[in-house]
N, C-alpha and C positions, 0 to 999 in steps of 0.2 A: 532544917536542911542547910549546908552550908553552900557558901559561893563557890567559884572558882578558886579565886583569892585564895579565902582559907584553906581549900583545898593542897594550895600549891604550897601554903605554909605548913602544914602540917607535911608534904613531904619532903620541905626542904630542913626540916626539925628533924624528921628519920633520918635523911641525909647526915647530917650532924652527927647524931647522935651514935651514927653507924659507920664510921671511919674507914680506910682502908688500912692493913697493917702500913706502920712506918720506915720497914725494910722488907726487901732492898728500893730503897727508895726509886731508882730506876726502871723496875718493871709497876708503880704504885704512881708516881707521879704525873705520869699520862692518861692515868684513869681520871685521877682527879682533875686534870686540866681539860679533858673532852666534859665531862661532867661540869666544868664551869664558864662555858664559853656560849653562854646563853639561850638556851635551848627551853622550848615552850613548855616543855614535862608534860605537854599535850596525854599523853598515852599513859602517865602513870594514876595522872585527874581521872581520867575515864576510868582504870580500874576503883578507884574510890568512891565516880557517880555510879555505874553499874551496883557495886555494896550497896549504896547509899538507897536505889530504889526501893528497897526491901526491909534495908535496916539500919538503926541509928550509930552503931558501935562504927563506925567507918574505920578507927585507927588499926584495928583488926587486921585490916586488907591492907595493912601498910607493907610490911615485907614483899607482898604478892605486888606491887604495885613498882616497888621499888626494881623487883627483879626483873620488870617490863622495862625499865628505864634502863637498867644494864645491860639486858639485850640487846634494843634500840641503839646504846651509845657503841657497844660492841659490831654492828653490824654496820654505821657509820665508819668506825676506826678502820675498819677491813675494805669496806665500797669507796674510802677515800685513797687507800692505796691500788684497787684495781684501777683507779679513774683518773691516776696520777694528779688529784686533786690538790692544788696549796692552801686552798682558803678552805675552809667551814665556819661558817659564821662571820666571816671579815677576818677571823683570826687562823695564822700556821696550823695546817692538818698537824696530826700529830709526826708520820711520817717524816715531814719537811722537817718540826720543831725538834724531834729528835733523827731516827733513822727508820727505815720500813722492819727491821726484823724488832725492835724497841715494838712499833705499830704494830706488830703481826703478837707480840709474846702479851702484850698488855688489852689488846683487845681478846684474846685466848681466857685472860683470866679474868674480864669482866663476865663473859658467859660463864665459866666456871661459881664466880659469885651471885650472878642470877641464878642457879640453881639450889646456891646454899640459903638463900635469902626466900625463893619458892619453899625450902624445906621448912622453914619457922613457923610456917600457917600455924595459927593455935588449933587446928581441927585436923590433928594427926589423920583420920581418914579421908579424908578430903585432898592430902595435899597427891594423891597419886592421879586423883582423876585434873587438878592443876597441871602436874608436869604431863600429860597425855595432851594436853590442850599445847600447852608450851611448846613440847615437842611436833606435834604436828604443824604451827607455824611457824614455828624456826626453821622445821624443812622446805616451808611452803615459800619462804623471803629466799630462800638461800635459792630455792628455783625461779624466783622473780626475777634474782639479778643475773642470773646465769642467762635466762632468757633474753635481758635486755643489752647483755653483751653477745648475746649471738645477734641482736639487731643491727649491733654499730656493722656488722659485716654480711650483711644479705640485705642480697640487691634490692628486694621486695617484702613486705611487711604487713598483713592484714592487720583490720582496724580490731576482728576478735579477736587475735595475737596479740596485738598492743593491749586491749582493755582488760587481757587475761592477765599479760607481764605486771601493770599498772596494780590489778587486787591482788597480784601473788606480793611484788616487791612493797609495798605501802598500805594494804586495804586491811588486808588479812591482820595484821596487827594491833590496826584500831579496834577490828571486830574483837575479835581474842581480849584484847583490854577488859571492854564489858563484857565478856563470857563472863571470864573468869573472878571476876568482881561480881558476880552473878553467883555465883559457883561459890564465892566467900561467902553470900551472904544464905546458902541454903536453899536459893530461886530454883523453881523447876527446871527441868530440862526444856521443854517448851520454851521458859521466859527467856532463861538462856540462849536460847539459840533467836531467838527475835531479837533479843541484842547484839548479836555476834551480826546478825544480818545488816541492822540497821549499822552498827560500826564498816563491815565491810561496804556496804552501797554507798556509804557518804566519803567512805577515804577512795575509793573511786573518783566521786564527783569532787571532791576535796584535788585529787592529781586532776583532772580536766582543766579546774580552776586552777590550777599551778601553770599550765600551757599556756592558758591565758592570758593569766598576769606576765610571764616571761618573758610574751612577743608585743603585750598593748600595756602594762603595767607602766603606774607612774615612777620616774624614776626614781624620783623624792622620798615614795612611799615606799618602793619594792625593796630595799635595800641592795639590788645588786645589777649589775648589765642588763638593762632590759634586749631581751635579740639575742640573750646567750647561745639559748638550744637552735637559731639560726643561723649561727657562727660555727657551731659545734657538731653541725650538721648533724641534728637529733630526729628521727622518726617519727615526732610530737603526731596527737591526734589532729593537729593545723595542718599537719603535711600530709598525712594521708586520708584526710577527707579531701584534701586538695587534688590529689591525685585520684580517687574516687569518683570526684565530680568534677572537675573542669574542662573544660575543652582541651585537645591534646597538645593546643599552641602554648597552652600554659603550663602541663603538666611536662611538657619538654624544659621549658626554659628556668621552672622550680628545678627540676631532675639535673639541669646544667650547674646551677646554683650551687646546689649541694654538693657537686662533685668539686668543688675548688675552696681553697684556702682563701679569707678575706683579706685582698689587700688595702682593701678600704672598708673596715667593718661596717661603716657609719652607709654603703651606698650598699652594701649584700643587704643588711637588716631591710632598708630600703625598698629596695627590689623586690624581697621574696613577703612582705608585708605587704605591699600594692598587690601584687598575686593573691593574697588572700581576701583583698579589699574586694577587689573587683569581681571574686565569684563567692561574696559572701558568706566566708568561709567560719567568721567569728561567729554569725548567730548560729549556723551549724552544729559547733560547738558546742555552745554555748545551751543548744538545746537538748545535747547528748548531756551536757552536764545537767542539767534540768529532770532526765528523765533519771538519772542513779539516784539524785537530791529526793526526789516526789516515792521514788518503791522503798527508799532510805526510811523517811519518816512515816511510812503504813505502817514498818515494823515495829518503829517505836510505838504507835498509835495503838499498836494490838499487845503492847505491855500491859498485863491488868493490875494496875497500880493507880493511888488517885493521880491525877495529873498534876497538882503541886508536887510531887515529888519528881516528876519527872522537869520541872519547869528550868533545874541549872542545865540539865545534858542538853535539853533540845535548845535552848538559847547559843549554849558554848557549840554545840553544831553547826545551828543556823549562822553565826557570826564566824564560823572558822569559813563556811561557805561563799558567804557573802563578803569575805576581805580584799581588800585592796593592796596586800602587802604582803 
């Protein structure tokens, strides 16, 4: 069984070895540069552990893996332009680095390349029930974010609205990962879909802990504005258990919070962070995220595989869950 590690080597070797054409360099060079700007390749790993449960050939799943990564990078290129984003990763969205219709034609045809790359599966019958997988959550991201931009503009937000947007925009992908890496490797219908489960319940709990880290994250470690989604007046699951449960002295002067632009970020982060101290709002949380985490790994648990073979996925879970960063 191989690590993460090697995992990530072997598909940054497919990478390589799989270039993008070299004209017109203009629509080609922004693929290549969102693909280089650091990214965890979190989701193409998983389509190579899901194979990997089952069967030793992993390189197999490499196309199918890859074209999870092109999607992914595709659906960034596009949510960095609805979000008038400048940074991804520390570095120019591409939009800013070049122009948004550049962003809009270059993100177009990395999904276009995730599907020719879906097509190479060595198991010609197989690759129809992949794209039927594909397809259905690429529609299901494309409705997550729709969702979370109808959030930025209503008044009011339930917490099953939020943790729906949350698996539709980020969860569903994870899952899909291991189907479909599942689906390479021959795995029942059954296994498969205990994967897809276990993927989705943890990029759930996986977004909870992103809230987390956001608002109480080290700064050292988090890489970026800790207090962002409170500056940005975001609908986080912090603000609406907030509102949920607080007293209405509080759920007033949060609700005032969020209506104004910071002109001292340093004293809004402040403010609306003591509001959450004071009606203990982190372990709340914290135990919403606890319960995705615990129904996440039953699913794994109900894989009938020996458990060394399950022993890189559930670690690289458990450790994406438990990060600091």
């Amino acid at each position: 069984m191989r690590d993460l590690p090697q995992l990530l080597d072997l598909i940054a070797s497919f990478s390589k070895e799989n270039p993008f054409p070299a004209s017109p360099s203009e629509l080609y060079l922004p693929c290549d540069y969102i693909l280089t700007l650091g990214g965890k390749r979190l989701r193409p790993a998983l389509v190579l552990m899901g194979h990997e449960l089952f069967k030793d050939n992993v390189e197999s799943a490499l196309p199918v893996a890859w074209a999870v990564e092109l999607f992914h990078n595709f659906s960034l290129m596009h949510d960095d332009i609805m979000d008038a984003a400048p940074l991804r990763r520390g570095q120019a969205t591409v939009h800013h680095k070049w122009n948004t219709t550049t962003a809009i034609l270059s993100g177009d045809v990395l999904l276009i390349f995730a599907y020719r790359f879906l097509a190479q599966f060595e198991v010609a019958s197989t690759v129809p029930q992949l794209i039927q997988i594909f397809n259905r959550v690429a529609t299901e991201v494309c409705e997550g974010q729709q969702f979370d931009l109808n959030f930025e503009t209503q008044a009011t937000v339930s917490i099953p609205a939020y943790l729906k947007m949350i698996e539709l925009k980020t969860a569903v992908l994870l899952g899909a990962a291991l189907e479909m890496g599942a689906v390479c490797a021959n795995a029942s219908i059954e296994e498969a879909q205990h994967l897809y489960e276990f993927g989705r319940l943890a990029g759930v709990a996986f977004q909870i802990q992103d809230d987390l880290l956001d608002t109480y994250g080290d700064p050292a470690k988090f890489g970026k504005q800790v207090g962002g989604d409170i500056l940005q007046n975001k609908k986080t699951l912090l603000v609406l258990k907030t509102l949920e449960t607080a007293p209405e002295v509080d759920c007033n002067e949060l609700r005032a919070w969020m209506q104004t632009n910071a002109q001292n970020p340093e004293e809004k982060v402040a403010a609306v962070r003591a509001i959450f101290d004071r009606n203990g709002i982190p372990a709340l949380v914290a135990a919403e995220k606890e319960r995705f985490q615990k129904a996440a790994f039953q699913h794994l648990d109900a894989v009938q595989v020996p458990e060394a073979r399950k022993a890189v996925l559930r670690q690289t879970v458990a450790d994406l869950l438990e990060r600091d960063s």
